[in-house]
N, C-alpha and C positions, 0 to 999 in steps of 0.2 A: 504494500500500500504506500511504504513513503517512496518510494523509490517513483509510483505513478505519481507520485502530487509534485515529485524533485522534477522528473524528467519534462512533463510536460509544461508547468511552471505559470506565476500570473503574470497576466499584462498589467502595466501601470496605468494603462487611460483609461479615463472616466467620462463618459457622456452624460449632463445631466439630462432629463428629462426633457426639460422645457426649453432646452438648448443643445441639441441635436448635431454631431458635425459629421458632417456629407461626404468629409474626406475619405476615400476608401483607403484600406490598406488589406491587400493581400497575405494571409499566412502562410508558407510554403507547407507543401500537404508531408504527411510521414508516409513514406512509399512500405506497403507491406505487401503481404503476398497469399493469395487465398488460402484458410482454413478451414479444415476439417467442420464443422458443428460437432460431432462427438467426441473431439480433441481437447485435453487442458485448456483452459483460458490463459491467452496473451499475456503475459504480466505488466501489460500498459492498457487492458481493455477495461472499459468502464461500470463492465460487470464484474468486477472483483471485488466494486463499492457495497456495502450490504446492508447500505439502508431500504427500510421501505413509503413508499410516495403513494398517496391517494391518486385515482384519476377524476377526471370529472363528473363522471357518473357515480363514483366513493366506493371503486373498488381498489383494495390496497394491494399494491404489486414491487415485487423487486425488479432494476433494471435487467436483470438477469432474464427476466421471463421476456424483455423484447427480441433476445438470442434468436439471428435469423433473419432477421430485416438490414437494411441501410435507413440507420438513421439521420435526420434532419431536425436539427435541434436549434432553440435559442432561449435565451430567459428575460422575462417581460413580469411586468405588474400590470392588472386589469386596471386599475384607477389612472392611470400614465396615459396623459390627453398629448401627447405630441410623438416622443420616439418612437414609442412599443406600437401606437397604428402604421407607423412607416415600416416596421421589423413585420408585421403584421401583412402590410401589403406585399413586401419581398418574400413573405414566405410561400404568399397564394402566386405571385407570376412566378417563382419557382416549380408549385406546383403546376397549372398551366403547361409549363413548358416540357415537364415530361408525360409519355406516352401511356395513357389511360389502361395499356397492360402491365406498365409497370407499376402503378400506384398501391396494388397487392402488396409488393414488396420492399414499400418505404414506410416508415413512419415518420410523420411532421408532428415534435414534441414539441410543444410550450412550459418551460417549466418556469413555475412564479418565484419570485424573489421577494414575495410579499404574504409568506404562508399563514399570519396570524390575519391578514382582509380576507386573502383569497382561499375563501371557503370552496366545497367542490361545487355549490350551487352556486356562488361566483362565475365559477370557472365553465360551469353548465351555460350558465345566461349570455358567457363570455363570449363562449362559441358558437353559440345560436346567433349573437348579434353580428361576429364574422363570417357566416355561415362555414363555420369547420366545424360540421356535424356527421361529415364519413369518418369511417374507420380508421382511414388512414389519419386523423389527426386526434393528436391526446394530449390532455392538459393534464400535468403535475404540480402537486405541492408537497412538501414534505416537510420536517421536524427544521427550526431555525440552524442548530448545528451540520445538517445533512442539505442543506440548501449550501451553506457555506461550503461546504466541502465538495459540494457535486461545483460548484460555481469556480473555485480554483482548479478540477480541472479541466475543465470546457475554458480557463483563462478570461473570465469574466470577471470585473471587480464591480461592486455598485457598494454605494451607500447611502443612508439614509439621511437626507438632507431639512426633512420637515417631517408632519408628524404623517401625511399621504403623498411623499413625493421622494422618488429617489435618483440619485446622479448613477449611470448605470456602464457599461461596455455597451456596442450591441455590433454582436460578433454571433454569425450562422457556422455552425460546426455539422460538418458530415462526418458519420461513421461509420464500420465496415460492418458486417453481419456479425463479428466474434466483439464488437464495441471498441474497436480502434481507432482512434481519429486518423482520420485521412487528408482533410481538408478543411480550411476556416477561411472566414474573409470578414473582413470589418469595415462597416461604413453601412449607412443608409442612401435607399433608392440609387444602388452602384449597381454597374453589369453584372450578372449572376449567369454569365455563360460558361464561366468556369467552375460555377456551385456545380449547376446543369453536368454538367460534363462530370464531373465527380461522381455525381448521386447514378448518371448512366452508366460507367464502368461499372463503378458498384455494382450496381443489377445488372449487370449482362455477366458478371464472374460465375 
C-alpha cells in the first residue's frame, strides 16, 4: 500500500471551484501490459485499496468488485456551481465519443469529495439531473479518511475553503481492467482525444 501512495504521488495544484483554470496539462500514461483477471493484483492497482464506498442507489461495494472494466474516473462535489459541471460535461463528450459496444465495458465513476453532503440520494438526484442514469455510470462516496486516500492516489488534492465550497484538482484518470492507471489529463473543457484513445485501447485489449 505505501509503496502505491509513494509511487504514484500528489499533484500540488489546486483549482478552486469558483475559479476554474482551463489550462490543460497532460499526465504521461504508465505503459502496462495486459493481465490475467484470475492473476494476483498489480501492486500499483487501485484495488488493493480496501475501503468500502456507497453507490448511488446505497449499495456498499469495494473497488475491487469493478475488477474487469476500464475505468473512467474523476472526483466532484454535487453542491460545486462552476468546475465539477465542466468535469461533468467532459465526462458525457467522453462518453459520446466512444462506441455504444463499448460502453459495457467502461465505467464512468464520480467519486465525491464531499461524503458528509453527498448522501447517496444526493448522488441519486445528482445523476438524474445529468442524466447518468445507465449502468455505465456510478457515483461514490465513502468514509472522510478513504476519500483522502482514494484522492492521493488518483493525485487529486482539494480543500475545503468554506463551509459548501471547495478548491479542488480536476484531473480525469483512466484505468486498466486489473485498476492500473494508465492515463490522466488535467484541465477543463480540453481535447479529450487522447482520454478517447486511452479508454479504446483499453477495450479493444
Amino acid at each position: 500500500m505505501r509503496k502505491l501512495l509513494t509511487l504514484i504521488g500528489i499533484h500540488g495544484m489546486f483549482t478552486a471551484c469558483n475559479k476554474a483554470d482551463d489550462a490543460p496539462v497532460i499526465i504521461e500514461p504508465v505503459q502496462t501490459s495486459a493481465l490475467d483477471l484470475s492473476a494476483e493484483l498489480p501492486e500499483l492497482s487501485i484495488y488493493n485499496l480496501p475501503s468500502t464506498w456507497t453507490t448511488q442507489d446505497g449499495n456498499d461495494i469495494q473497488l475491487e468488485d469493478l475488477r474487469g472494466k476500464t475505468l473512467v474516473m474523476v472526483m466532484i462535489y454535487t453542491s460545486c456551481k462552476a468546475a465539477c459541471p465542466r468535469l461533468v460535461a467532459d465526462m458525457r463528450n467522453i462518453e459520446k465519443q466512444l462506441p455504444a459496444k463499448d460502453l459495457d465495458k467502461v465505467q464512468f465513476i464520480m467519486v465525491s469529495i464531499d461524503p458528509a453532503t453527498d448522501t447517496p440520494d444526493k448522488l441519486k438526484d445528482f445523476s438524474k439531473e445529468n442524466l447518468m442514469e445507465d449502468e455505465h455510470w456510478m457515483f461514490l462516496r465513502g468514509t472522510e479518511e478513504a476519500t483522502r486516500e482514494f484522492a492521493t492516489v488518483l493525485a487529486v488534492s482539494y480543500k475545503k475553503i468554506s463551509p459548501i465550497d471547495f478548491s479542488h484538482s480536476n484531473i480525469i484518470s483512466v484505468f486498466d481492467e486489473n485498476g492500473v492507471l494508465v492515463h490522466q489529463r488535467e484541465g477543463l473543457g480540453v481535447d479529450n482525444t487522447e482520454t478517447v484513445a486511452a479508454i479504446r485501447t483499453e477495450v479493444s485489449n
